[in-house]
N, C-alpha and C positions, 0 to 999 in steps of 0.2 A: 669628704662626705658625699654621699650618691645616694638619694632618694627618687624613688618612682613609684609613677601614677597610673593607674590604669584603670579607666572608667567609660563604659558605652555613652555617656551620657559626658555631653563637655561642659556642662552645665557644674557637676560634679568635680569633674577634671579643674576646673577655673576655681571655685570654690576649694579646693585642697591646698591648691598653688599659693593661693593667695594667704593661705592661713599661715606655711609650712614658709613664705617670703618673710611674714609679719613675723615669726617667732626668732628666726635667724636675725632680722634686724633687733628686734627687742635685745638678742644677745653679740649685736654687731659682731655677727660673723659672715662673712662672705666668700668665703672657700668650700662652697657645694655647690653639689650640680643636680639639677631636676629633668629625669626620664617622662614625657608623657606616652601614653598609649591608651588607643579605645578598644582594639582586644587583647585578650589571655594571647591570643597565638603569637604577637606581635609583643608582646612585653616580656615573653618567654624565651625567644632569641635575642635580648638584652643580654650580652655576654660582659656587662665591668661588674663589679663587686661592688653589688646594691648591698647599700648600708641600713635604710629602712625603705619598708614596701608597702602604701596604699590600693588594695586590691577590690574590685568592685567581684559580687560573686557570680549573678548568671549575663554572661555574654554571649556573644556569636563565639564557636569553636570554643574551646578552651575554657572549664572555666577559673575565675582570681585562684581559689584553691591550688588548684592542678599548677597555677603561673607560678604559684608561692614555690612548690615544688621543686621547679625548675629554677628558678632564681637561684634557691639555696642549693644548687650545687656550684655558685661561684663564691659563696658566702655562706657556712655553716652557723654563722652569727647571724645571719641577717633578721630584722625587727619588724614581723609579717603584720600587718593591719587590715581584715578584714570588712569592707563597708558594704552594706545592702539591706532592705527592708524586710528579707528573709529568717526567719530564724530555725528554717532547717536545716541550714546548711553547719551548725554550731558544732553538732557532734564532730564532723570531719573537720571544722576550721581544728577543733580543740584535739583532735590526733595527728595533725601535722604541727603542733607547735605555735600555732597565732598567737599572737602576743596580745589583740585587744581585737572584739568583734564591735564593732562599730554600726550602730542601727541610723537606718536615713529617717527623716533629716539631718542633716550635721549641725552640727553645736560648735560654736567658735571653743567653748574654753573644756570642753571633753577632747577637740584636737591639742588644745594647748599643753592640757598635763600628760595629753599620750607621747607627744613629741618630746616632752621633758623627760617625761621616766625613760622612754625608746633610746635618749641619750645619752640616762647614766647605764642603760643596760649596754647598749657599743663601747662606752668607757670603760664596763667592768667584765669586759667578754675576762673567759678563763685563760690565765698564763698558758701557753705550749711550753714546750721543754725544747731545748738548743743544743746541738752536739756541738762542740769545738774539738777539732782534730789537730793535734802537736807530734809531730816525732813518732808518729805510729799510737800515740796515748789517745782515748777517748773520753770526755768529761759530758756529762750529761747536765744542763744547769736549768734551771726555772726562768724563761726568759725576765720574767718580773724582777728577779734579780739582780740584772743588771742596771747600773749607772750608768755609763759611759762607755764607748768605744775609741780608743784612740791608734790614731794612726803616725809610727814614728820608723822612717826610712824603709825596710820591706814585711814588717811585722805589726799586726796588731794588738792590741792590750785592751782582753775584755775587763773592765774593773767590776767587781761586784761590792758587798759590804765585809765579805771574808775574806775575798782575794783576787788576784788579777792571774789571768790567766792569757796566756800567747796563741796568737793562730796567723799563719799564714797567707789566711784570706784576705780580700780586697774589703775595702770600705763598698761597694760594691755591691757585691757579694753578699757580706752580712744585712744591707738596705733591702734585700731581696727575700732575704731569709727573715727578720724582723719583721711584726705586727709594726704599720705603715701608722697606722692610729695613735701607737704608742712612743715609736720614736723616730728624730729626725736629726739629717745632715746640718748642725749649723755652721760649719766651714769644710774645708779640704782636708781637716784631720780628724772630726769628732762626728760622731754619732751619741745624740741624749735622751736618755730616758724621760719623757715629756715626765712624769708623774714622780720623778727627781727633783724637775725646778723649782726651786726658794724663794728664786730673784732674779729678772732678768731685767737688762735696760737696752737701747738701741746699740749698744759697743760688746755689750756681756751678758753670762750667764752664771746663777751660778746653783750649785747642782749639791745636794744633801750628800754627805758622805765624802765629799772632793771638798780638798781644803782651796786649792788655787780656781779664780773663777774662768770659764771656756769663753774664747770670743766668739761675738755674732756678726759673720761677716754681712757686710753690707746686702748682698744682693740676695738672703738669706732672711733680710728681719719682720720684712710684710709677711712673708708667707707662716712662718715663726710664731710671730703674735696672733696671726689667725688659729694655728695650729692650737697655741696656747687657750686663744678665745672659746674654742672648739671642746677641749678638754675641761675647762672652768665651766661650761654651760653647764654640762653634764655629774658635773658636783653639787649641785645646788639642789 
């Protein structure tokens, strides 16, 4: 998870951090990373896939608006937060897509449920569609659809709730192609639909529609139960 900050004022910038720290620990999570910036120019050549964005709106160069902009061409999802004492800038936050115009002074619990909701909208971004390519055949599937990926000697097996289906690609490959939010490597064989798992413990997994349970291999299970923490936040 990648959130970023950008505010002329560090007074503001300190004041976000701190809120956006407090919430992640409320939900003991610790698998995210915080971008600051005090201009639009400068938070604008932020090229990872900002997950949500705190934008102040008039700066030097550039203004939050115009950065949101630019953001979301690495992230079409991205969870844009306007903040500023202005409220002309509303019309244009509200035709680029801002998800909450935020008026200064900040309010501890107006960041608190923005950050809550901004989590279950990252969780519930829209399925994309997945080709898998076999023998010259093309299947089109609802990525949501899948459970599991398994990897067994040079082929893999997408399972779905209807069927499993063959593709030649790498585990790899498919990690590449896969929404990163939604599923992850828990060994050298599988890839799992986070929003699959039933049950999982430090040794297992075990995953809705799979009768046998997947192992969690060791070097695999911090990162796993963050992942897990991450996706339960955002349900609530």
């Amino acid at each position: 998870m990648n959130i970023l900050i950008c505010d002329d004022d560090k007074l503001y910038i300190d004041m976000i951090r701190k809120y956006v720290d407090e919430f992640f620990a409320d939900h003991k999570i610790t698998d995210y990373k915080v971008y600051e910036y005090n201009s639009g120019d400068e938070a604008a050549k932020n090229n990872e896939k900002i997950d949500i964005a705190f934008l102040d709106v008039e700066m030097d160069g550039i203004n939050g608006i115009e950065a949101g902009k630019c953001l979301r061409n690495n992230n079409k999802n991205i969870v844009l937060f306007i903040i500023t004492s202005y409220m002309g800038y509303l019309d244009d936050a509200m035709d680029e897509g801002v998800f909450r115009y935020i008026n200064k002074p900040l309010e501890r619990p107006v960041i608190m449920r923005g950050l809550h909701k901004a989590l279950l909208l990252c969780s519930k971004s829209q399925s994309k569609k997945i080709n898998i390519e076999y023998k010259g055949d093309n299947v089109i599937i609802e990525q949501d659809s899948i459970i599991c990926i398994e990897s067994l000697v040079r082929k893999r097996y997408i399972k779905t709730d209807t069927q499993s289906y063959i593709s030649l690609k790498s585990l790899s490959y498919w990690q590449s192609v896969l929404d990163e939010d939604k599923f992850f490597l828990v060994n050298k064989s599988f890839i799992v639909n986070i929003d699959r798992v039933e049950r999982f413990t430090d040794k297992y997994i075990e995953l809705k529609g799979i009768e046998e349970p997947i192992d969690l291999s060791r070097e695999k299970r911090t990162a796993f139960k963050q992942k897990m923490l991450l996706y339960l936040a955002g349900q609530e």
